[in-house]
C-alpha positions in Angstrom: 47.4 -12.7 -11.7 46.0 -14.5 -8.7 46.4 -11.6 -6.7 44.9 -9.3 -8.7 42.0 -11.4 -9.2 41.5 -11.8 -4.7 42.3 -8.4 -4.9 39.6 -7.8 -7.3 37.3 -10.1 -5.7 37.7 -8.3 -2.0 37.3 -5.1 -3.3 34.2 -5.8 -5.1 32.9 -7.5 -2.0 33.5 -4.5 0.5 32.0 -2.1 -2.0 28.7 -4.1 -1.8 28.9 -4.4 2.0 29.9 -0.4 2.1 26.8 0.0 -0.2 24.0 -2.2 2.1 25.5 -1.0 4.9 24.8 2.8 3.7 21.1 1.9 2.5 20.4 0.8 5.7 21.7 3.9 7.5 19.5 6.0 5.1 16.3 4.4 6.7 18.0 5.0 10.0 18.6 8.4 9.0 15.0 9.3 7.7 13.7 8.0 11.0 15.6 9.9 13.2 15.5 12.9 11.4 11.5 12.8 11.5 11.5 12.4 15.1 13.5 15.0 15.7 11.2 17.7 14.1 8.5 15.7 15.7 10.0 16.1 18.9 8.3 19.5 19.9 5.2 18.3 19.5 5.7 14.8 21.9 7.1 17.2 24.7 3.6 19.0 24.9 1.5 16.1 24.0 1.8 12.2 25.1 2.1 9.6 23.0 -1.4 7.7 24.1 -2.9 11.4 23.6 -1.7 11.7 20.2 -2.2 8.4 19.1 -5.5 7.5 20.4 -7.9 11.5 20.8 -9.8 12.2 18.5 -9.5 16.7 19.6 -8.1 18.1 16.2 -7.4 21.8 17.2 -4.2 23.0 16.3 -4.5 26.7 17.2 -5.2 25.4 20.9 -2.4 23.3 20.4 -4.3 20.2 20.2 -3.4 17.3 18.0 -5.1 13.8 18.0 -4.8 12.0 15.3 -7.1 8.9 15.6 -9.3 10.1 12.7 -6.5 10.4 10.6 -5.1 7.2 11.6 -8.6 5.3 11.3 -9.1 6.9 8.1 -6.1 5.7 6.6 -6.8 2.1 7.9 -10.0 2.2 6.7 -9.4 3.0 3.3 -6.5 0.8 3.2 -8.5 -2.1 4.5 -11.1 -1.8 1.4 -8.7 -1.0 -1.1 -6.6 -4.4 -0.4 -9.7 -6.4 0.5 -11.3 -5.3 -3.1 -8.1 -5.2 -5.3 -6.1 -8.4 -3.9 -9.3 -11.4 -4.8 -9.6 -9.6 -8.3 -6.1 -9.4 -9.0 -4.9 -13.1 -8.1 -8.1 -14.7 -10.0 -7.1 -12.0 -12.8 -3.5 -13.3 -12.5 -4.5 -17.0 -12.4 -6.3 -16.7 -15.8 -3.8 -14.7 -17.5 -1.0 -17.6 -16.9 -3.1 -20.4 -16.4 -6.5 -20.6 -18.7 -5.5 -17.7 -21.2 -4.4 -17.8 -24.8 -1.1 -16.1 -25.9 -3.0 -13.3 -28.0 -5.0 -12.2 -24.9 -2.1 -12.1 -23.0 -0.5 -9.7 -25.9 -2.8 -7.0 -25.2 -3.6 -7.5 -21.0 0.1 -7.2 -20.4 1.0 -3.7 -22.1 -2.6 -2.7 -20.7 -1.3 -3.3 -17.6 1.8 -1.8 -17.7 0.2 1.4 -18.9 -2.0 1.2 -16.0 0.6 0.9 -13.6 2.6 3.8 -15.2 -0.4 6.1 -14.7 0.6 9.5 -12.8 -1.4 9.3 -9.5 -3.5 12.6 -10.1 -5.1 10.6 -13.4 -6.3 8.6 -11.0 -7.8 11.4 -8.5 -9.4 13.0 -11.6 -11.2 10.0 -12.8 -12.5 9.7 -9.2 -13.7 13.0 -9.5 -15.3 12.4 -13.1 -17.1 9.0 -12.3 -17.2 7.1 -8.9 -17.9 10.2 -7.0 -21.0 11.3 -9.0 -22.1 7.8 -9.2 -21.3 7.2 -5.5 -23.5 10.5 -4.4 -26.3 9.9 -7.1 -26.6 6.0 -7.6 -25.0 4.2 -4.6 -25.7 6.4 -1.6 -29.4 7.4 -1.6 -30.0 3.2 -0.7 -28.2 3.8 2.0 -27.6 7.2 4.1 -29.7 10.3 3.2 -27.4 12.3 1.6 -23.5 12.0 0.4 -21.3 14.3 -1.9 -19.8 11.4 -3.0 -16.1 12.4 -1.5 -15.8 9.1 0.8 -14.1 6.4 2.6 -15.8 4.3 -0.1 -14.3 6.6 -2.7 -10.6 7.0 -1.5 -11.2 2.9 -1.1 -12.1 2.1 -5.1 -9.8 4.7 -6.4 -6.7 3.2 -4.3 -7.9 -0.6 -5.0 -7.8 0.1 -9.1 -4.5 2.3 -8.5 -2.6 -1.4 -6.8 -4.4 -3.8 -8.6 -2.0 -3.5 -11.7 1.0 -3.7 -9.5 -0.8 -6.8 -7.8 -1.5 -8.5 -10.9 1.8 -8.2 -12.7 3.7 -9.6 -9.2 0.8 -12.1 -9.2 2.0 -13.0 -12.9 5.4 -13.1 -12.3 5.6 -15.2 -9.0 3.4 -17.7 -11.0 5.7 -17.8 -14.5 8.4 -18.9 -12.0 6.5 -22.2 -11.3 8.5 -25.1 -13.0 6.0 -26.3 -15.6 7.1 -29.5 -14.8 5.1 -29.6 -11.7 1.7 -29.1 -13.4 2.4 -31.2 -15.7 3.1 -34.4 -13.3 -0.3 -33.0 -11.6 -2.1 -33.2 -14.3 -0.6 -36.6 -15.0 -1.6 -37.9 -11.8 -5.5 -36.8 -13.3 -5.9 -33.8 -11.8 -7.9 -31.5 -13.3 -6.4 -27.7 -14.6 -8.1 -26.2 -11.7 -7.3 -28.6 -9.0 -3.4 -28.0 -10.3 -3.8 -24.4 -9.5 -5.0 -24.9 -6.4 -3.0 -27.4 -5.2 0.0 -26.9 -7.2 0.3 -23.2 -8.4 -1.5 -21.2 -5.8 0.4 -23.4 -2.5 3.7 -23.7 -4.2 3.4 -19.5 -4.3 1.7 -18.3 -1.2 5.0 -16.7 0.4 5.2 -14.9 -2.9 1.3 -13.7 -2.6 1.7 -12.5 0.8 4.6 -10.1 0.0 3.5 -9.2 -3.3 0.0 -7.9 -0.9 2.6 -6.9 1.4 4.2 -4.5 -0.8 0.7 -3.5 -2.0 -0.5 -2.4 1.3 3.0 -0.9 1.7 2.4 1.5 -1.6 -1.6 1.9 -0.4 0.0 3.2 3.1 1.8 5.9 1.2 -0.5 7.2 -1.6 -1.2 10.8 -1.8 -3.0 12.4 -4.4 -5.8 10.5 -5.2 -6.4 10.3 -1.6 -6.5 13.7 -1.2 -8.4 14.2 -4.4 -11.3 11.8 -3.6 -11.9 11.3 0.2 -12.9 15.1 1.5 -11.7 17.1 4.0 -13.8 16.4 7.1 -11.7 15.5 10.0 -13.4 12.9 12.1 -13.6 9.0 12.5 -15.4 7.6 9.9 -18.0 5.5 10.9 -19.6 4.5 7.6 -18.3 4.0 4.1 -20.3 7.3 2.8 -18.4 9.6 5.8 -15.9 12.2 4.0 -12.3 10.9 5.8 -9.0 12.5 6.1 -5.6 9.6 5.6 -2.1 10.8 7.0 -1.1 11.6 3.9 -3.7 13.7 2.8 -3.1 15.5 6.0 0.5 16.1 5.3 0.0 16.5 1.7 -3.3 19.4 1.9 -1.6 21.3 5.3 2.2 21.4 4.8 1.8 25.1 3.5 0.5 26.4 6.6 3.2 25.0 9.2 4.6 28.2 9.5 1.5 30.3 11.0 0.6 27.9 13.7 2.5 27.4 16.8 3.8 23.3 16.5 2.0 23.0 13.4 5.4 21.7 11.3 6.1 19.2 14.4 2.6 17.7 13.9 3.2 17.1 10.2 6.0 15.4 10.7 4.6 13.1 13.1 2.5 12.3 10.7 5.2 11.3 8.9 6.5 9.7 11.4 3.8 7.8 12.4 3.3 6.4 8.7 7.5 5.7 8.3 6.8 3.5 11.9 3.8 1.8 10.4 5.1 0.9 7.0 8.4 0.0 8.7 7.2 -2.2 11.7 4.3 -4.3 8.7 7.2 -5.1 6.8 9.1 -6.7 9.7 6.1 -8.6 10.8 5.1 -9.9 7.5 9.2 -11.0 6.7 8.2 -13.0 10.1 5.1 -14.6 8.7 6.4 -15.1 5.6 9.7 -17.0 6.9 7.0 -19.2 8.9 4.9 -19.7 6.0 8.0 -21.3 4.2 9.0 -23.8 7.1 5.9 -24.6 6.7 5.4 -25.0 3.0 8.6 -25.9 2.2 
């Protein structure tokens, strides 16, 4: 019986190992497979060319992608920067301040929210914040705007995370012991004074990686991107400029790969460059996050 059981035990212990060890060469796999069919494109072009000119012209076999990459920072940038302060107050009220029959009805809410295809999204960008963006917003600002913007892409993607950021917001603070606000608030501090103190330091690794993984969905978001930020190809300069994101490139040029010469390598180094990116933020934040704990904890 005792055998069986190590036998048992080993087994189910390589299988796991086998399993990791096979998700991990899948990542390996999609990378080099990208840069492979990106390949013909780095043997005509350098890297600093690619990365860092702004000469879009692929029937001359010109490909710089720095609008594409500034674009997708940009709207990144805002969408985080306005989801993540209302999300983690939202979050705070929900399992700090709020009554259990409010929370009955923000959670399912929420969940619906999240569940939303992303096209739903693109269409109601379409239907409201463009039209109020070129009609209301704009004219204080520039002299004319169709509404399809940085600024656009950036509200559309914000309200597209900020479910995702408040539920992991909500979660990471349920798994506070309640016993620690409670000898806070025995020791006279106030309820918000616990949150801050208490709730919001005990949880900052969990806030950083819960934004992490925000940024890391933002990176990757297609359709409302498309749907919402125009077509222009340049560097925005202001948040009323029409932008293109890498994904939106790949997503609104795939079709035509096949009638220009390199085109399909350029996609994929799109791809590429956005598999890279996502990859090498992840890394760094694990790092920040492991120092943030020694530091913490």
């Amino acid at each position: 019986m005792m055998t069986f059981r190590i036998l048992k035990d080993r087994t189910a212990n390589g299988l796991m190992f086998s399993l990791t060890v096979v998700a991990m060469l899948l990542v390996v796999a999609m990378g080099v497979g990208l840069y492979l069919k990106a390949s013909p494109v780095l043997e005509g072009n350098s890297l600093s060319e690619l990365l860092l000119s702004g000469n879009w012209r692929p029937e001359s076999r010109k490909f710089g992608f720095l609008p594409f990459l500034m674009s997708t920072v940009w709207v990144t940038v805002f969408a985080i920067a306005m989801a993540a302060p209302i999300a983690l107050l939202t979050a705070v009220y929900l399992t700090e301040y709020a009554k259990s029959g409010i929370r009955k009805y923000v959670f399912p809410a929420l969940d619906i929210l999240g569940g939303l295809p992303s096209i739903i999204y693109g269409i109601w960008g379409i239907l409201l914040i463009i039209p109020w963006i070129s009609n209301r917003l704009a004219p204080h600002f520039v002299e004319t705007s169709t509404g399809y913007s940085l600024l656009a892409g950036g509200i559309v993607l914000g309200v597209m995370i900020l479910p995702l950021l408040v539920s992991l917001f909500i979660e990471i603070f349920t798994s506070v012991p309640s016993e620690l606000r409670e000898a806070s608030v025995s020791l006279g501090a106030t309820r918000w004074q616990t949150t801050k103190s208490v709730v919001l330091r005990k949880t900052m690794p969990g806030i950083i990686a819960a934004v992490v993984l925000a940024v890391s969905r933002a990176l990757g978001e297609t359709i409302a991107v498309l749907m919402v930020c125009g077509s222009r190809v340049r560097v925005p300069t202001s948040l009323f400029d029409d932008c293109q994101p890498l994904p939106a490139l790949i997503a609104a040029h795939y079709g035509e790969m096949m009638s220009v010469p390199l085109y399909d390598a350029a996609l994929m180094f799109a791809a590429l460059i956005l598999f890279v990116v996502v990859l090498l933020f992840n890394i760094i934040s694990r790092m920040i996050l492991y120092r943030i704990e020694k530091t913490f904890f």
